[in-house]
LUMTIFI-551937 format. One record per residue (C-alpha): x negated, y negated, z; residue number from 0. Coordinates in pm, whole numbers, always signed. Example, Ala and Ser with C-alpha at 12.3 -4.5 7.8 and 13.67 -1.06 7.14 Angstrom:
<<-1230, +450, +780>, 0>;
<<-1367, +106, +714>, 1>;
% end
This chain:
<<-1048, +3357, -1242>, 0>;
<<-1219, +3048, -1208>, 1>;
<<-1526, +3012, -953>, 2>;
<<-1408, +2850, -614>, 3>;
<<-1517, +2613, -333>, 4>;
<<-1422, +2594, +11>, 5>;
<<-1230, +2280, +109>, 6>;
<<-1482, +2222, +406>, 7>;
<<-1542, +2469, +686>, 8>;
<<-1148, +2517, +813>, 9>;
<<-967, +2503, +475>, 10>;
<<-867, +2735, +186>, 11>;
<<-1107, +2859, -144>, 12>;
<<-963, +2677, -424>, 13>;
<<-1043, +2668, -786>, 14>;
<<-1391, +2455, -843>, 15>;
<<-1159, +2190, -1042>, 16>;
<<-843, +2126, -927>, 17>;
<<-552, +1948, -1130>, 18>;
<<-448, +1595, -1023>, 19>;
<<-85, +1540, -1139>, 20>;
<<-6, +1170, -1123>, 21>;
<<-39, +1109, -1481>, 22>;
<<+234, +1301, -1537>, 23>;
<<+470, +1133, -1361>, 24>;
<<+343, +736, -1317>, 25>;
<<+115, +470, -1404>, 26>;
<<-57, +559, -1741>, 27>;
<<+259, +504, -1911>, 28>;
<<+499, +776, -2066>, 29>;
<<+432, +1096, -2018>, 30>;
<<+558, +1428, -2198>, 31>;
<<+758, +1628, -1945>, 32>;
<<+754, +1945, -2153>, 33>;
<<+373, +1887, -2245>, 34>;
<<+346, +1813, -1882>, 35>;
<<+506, +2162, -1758>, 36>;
<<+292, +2365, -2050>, 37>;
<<-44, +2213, -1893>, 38>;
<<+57, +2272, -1568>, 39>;
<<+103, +2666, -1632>, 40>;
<<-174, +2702, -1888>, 41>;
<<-367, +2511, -1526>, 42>;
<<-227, +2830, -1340>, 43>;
<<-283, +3078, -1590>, 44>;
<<-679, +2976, -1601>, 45>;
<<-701, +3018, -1250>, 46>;
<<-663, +2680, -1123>, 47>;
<<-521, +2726, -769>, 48>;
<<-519, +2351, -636>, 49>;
<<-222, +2123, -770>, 50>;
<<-250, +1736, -630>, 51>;
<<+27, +1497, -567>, 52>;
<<+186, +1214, -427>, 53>;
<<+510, +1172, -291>, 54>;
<<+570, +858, -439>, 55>;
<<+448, +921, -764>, 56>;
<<+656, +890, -984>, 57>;
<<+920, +845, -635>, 58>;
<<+957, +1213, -644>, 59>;
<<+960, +1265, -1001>, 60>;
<<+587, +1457, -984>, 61>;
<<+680, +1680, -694>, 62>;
<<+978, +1808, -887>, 63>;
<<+771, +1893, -1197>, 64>;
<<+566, +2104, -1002>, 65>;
<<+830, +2245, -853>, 66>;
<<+983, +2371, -1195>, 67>;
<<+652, +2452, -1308>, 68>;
<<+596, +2678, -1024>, 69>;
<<+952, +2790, -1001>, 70>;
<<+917, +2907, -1366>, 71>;
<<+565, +3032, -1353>, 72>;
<<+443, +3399, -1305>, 73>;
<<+494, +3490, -919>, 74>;
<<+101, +3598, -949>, 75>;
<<+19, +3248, -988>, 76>;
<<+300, +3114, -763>, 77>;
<<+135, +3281, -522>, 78>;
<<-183, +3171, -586>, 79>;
<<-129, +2783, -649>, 80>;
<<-202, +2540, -344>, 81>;
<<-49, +2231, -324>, 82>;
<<-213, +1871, -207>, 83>;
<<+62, +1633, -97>, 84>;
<<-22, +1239, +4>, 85>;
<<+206, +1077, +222>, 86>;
<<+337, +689, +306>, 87>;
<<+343, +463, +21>, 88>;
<<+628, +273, +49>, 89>;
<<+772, +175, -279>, 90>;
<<+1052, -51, -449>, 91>;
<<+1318, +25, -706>, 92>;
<<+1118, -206, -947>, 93>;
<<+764, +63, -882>, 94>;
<<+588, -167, -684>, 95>;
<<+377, -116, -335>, 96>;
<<+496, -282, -14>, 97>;
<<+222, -74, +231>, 98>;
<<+208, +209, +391>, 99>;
<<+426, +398, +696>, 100>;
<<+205, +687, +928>, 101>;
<<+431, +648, +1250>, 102>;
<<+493, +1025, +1368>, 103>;
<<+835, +1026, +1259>, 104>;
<<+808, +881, +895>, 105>;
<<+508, +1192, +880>, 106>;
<<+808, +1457, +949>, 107>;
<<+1068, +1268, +731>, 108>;
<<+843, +1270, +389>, 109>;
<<+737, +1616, +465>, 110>;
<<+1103, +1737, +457>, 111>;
<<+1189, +1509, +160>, 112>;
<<+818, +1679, +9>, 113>;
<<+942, +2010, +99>, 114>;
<<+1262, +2039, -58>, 115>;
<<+1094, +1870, -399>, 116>;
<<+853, +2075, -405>, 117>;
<<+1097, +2409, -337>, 118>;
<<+816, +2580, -109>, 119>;
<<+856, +2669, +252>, 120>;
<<+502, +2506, +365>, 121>;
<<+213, +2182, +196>, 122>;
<<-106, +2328, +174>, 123>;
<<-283, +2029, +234>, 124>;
<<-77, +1708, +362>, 125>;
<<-247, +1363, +409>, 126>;
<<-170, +975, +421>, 127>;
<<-257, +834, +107>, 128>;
<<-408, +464, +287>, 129>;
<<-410, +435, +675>, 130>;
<<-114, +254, +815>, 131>;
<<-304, -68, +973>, 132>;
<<-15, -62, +1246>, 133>;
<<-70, +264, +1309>, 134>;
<<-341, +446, +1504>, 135>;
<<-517, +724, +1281>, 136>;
<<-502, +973, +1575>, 137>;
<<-101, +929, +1594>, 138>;
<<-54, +986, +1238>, 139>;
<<-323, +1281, +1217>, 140>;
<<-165, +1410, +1546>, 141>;
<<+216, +1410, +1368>, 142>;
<<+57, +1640, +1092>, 143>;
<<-81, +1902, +1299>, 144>;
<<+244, +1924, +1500>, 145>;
<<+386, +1975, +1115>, 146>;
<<+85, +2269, +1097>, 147>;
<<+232, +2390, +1448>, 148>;
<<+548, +2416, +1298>, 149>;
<<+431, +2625, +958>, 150>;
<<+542, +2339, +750>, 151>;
<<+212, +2248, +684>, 152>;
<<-97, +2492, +661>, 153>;
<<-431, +2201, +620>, 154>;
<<-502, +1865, +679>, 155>;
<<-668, +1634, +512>, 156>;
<<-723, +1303, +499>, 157>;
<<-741, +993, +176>, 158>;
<<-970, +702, +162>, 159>;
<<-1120, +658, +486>, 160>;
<<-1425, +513, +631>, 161>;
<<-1706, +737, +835>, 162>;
<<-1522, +585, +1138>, 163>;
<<-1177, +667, +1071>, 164>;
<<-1290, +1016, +940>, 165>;
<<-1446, +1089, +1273>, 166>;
<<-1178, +976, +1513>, 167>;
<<-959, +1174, +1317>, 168>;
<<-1144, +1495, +1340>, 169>;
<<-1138, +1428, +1720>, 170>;
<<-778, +1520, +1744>, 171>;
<<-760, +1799, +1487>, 172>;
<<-928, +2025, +1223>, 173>;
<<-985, +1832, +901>, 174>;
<<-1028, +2034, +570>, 175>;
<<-1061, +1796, +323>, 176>;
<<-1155, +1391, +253>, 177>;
<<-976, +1312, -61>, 178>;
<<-1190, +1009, -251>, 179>;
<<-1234, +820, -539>, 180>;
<<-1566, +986, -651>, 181>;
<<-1826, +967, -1018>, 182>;
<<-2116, +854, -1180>, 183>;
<<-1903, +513, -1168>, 184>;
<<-1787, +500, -784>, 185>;
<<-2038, +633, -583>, 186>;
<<-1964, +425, -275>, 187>;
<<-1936, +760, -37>, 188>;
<<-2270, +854, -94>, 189>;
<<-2444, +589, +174>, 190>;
<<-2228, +684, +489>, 191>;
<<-1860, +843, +405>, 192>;
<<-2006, +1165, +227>, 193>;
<<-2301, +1251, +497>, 194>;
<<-2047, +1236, +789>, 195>;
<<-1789, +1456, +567>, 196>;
<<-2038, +1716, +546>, 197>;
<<-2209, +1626, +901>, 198>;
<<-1834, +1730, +1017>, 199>;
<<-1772, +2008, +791>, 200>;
<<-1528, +1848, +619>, 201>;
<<-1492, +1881, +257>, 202>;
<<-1464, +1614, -22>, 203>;
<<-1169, +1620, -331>, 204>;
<<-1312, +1376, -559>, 205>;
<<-1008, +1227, -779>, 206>;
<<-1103, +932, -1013>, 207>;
<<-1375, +1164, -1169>, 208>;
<<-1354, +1010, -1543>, 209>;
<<-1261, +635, -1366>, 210>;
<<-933, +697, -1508>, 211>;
<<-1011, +808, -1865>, 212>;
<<-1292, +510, -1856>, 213>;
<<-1610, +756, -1878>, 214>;
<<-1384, +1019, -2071>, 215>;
<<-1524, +958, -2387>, 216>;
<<-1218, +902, -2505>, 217>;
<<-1116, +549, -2400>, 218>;
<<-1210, +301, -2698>, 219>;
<<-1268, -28, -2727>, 220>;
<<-985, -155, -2915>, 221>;
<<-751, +90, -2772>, 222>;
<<-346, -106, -2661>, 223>;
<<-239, +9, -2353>, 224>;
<<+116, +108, -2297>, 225>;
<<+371, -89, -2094>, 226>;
<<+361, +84, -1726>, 227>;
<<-26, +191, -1758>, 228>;
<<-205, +34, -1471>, 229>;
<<-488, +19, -1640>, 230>;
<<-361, -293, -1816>, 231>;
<<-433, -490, -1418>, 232>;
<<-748, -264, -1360>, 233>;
<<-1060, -465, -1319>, 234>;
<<-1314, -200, -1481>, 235>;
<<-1081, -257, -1799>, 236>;
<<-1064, -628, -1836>, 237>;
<<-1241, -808, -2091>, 238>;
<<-1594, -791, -2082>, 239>;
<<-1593, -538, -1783>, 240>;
<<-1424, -306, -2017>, 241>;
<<-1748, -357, -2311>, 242>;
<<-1991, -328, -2048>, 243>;
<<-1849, -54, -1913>, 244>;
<<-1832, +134, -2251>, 245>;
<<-2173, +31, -2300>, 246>;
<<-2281, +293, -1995>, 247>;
<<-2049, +579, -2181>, 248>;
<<-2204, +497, -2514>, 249>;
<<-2584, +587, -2289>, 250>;
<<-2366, +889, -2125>, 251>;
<<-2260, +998, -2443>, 252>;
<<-2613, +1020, -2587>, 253>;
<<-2711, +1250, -2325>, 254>;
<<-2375, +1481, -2377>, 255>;
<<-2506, +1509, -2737>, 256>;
<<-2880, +1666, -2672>, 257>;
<<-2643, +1959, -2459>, 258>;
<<-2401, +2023, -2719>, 259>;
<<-2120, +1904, -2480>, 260>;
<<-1833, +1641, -2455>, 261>;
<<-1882, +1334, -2199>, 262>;
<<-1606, +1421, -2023>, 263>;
<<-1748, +1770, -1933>, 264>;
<<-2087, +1593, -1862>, 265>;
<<-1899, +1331, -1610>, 266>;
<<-1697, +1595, -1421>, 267>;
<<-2035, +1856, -1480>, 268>;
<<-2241, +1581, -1280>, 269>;
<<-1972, +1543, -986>, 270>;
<<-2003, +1974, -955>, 271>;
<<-2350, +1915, -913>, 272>;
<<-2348, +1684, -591>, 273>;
<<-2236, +1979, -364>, 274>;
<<-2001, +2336, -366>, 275>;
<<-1826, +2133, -57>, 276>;
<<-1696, +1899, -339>, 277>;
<<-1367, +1995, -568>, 278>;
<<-1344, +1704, -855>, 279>;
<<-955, +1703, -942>, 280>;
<<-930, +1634, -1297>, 281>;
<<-647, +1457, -1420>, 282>;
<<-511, +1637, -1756>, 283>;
<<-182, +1546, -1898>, 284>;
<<-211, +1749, -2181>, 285>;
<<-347, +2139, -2270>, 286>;
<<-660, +1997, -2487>, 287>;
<<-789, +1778, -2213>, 288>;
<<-756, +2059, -1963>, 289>;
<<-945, +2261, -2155>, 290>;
<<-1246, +2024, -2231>, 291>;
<<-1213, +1954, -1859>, 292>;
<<-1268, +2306, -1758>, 293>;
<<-1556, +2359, -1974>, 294>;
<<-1742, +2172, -1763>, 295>;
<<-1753, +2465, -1528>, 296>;
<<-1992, +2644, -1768>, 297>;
<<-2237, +2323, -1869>, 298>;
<<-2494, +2374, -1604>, 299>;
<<-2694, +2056, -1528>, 300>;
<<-3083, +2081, -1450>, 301>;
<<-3281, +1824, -1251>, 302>;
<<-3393, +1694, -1623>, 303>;
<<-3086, +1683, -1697>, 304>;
<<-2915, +1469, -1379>, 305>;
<<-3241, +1256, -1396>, 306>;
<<-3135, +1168, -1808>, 307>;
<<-2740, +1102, -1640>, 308>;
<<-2843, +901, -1372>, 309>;
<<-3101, +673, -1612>, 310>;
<<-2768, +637, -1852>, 311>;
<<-2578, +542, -1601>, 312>;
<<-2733, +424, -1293>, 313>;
<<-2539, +398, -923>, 314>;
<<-2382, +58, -885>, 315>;
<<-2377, -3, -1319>, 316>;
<<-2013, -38, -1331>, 317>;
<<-1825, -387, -1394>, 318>;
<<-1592, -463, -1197>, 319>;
<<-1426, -312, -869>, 320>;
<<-1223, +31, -890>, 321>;
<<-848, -132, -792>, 322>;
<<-711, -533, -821>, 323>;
<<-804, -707, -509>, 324>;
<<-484, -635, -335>, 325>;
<<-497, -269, -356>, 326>;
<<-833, -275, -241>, 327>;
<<-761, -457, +51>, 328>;
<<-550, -107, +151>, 329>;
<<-877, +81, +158>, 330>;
<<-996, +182, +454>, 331>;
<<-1295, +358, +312>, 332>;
<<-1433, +7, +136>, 333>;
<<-1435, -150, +494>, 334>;
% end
């Protein structure tokens, strides 16, 4: 068993790392379904118990992969898995974005559609992925916890809001977790958005924890980009973002060395290390990258040793913003 965290003060202990699924389903190009289902179960067998997706990733396609890989998994670790659903991205046949719907009744209508994906009989955790401008936060939060009423849904949590939002939304019902782009590359939630999290006992699942494969390590400077990886239209990976932005890994990487560990583990290590009320989700798509990911469970970090990170790779180094401009615009956290 892996070690757990509580997600905040009124949701479930899940596994310290939890397994963000997108990437098997959309936007970093192809993906390897049966590679896809092996790292999901291999996820389950190592004790991770929290499984994040999207409704619209892949429109649908993720939810039913983790419904086979559950369905076909142990009913130990059926029993044990959570699952992390975002709501309301409204999507074309092409794959783009046209915004986002939280009215009360599109809540209940992607919560069946979720449901019946997903082949459970409740969401763990269900939340918006971007607040519906049109639509007050309190209607949309108030639509889930009818859904928790019900026993469709057990937790809920919330996705890229502001300290604001975050509050009025606690104000109509229990919040377990703030899901949030979160690293030693987007540490925007550390002036206001992360003290009012914990201020309201709400819990933090920090996605984006390599930037995407950016601080991984991995990512290399002449490396071609597949057709259908969003990467290709990300700002951090244009041009002479993308060198400066190595540049920080290459310091990062330096100080992964002098611990006889991989930067990856040393990114997601540092993230562990900002609080037990924060869960990084890791985004493997294959069995080797889960398994460098979870050895960052067992690199412990010192205060020498997150003084040497945070010299390498200082808040606010990163070049260029985390989404294009018109993705960003959706955020309610970046206003």
């Amino acid at each position: 068993m892996l070690p757990t965290r509580p997600l905040g003060t009124t949701g479930p202990a899940v596994s310290a790392l939890g397994l963000g699924c997108m990437g098997m389903s959309a936007l970093y190009g192809e993906a390897d379904r049966a590679e896809s289902l092996a790292t999901l179960h291999a996820a389950l067998e190592a004790g991770v118990t929290l499984l994040d997706t999207g409704d619209f990733y892949g429109m649908g396609h993720n939810e039913l992969l983790i419904g086979e890989a559950l369905r076909t998994a142990p009913a130990a670790l059926r029993e044990r898995a959570l699952t992390s659903v975002k709501f309301g991205a409204l999507r074309t046949v092409e794959g783009g974005f046209t915004g986002y719907d939280g009215r009360p009744a599109a809540v209940k209508n992607f919560a069946a559609y979720s449901l019946q994906r997903l082949g459970t009989d409740h969401i763990d955790v269900y939340r918006i992925a971007r607040v519906d401008p049109d639509v007050p936060i309190e209607e949309t939060v108030g639509a889930i916890a009818e859904l928790v009423e019900a026993g469709h849904v057990r937790h809920i949590g919330l996705s890229e809001v502001g300290s604001d939002t975050l509050r009025r939304a606690a104000a109509v019902a229990p919040i377990a977790d703030l899901q949030i782009e979160y690293s030693l590359v987007s540490r925007g939630i550390e002036e206001k958005i992360l003290p009012v999290a914990r201020e309201l006992g709400i819990g933090v699942t920090a996605y984006g924890v390599l930037s995407r494969g950016l601080i991984s390590g991995h990512f290399t400077r002449d490396r071609a980009l597949t057709p259908g990886d969003f990467r290709g239209m990300s700002p951090r990976f244009q041009g002479e973002n993308l060198h400066r932005n190595l540049d920080l890994v290459d310091r990062l990487r330096a100080v992964a060395e002098t611990k006889g560990v991989s930067v990856a583990q040393t990114a997601i290590a540092w993230v562990l290390a900002q609080g037990d009320d924060i869960v990084p989700l890791v985004g493997a798509r294959t069995r080797t990258r889960l398994t460098e990911a979870l050895g960052a469970l067992d690199v412990p970090l010192d205060a020498a040793d997150l003084a040497a990170i945070e010299e390498a790779v200082p808040a606010g180094a990163a070049a260029g913003e985390r989404y294009p401009a018109a993705q960003m615009a959706h955020l309610d956290s970046e206003h």
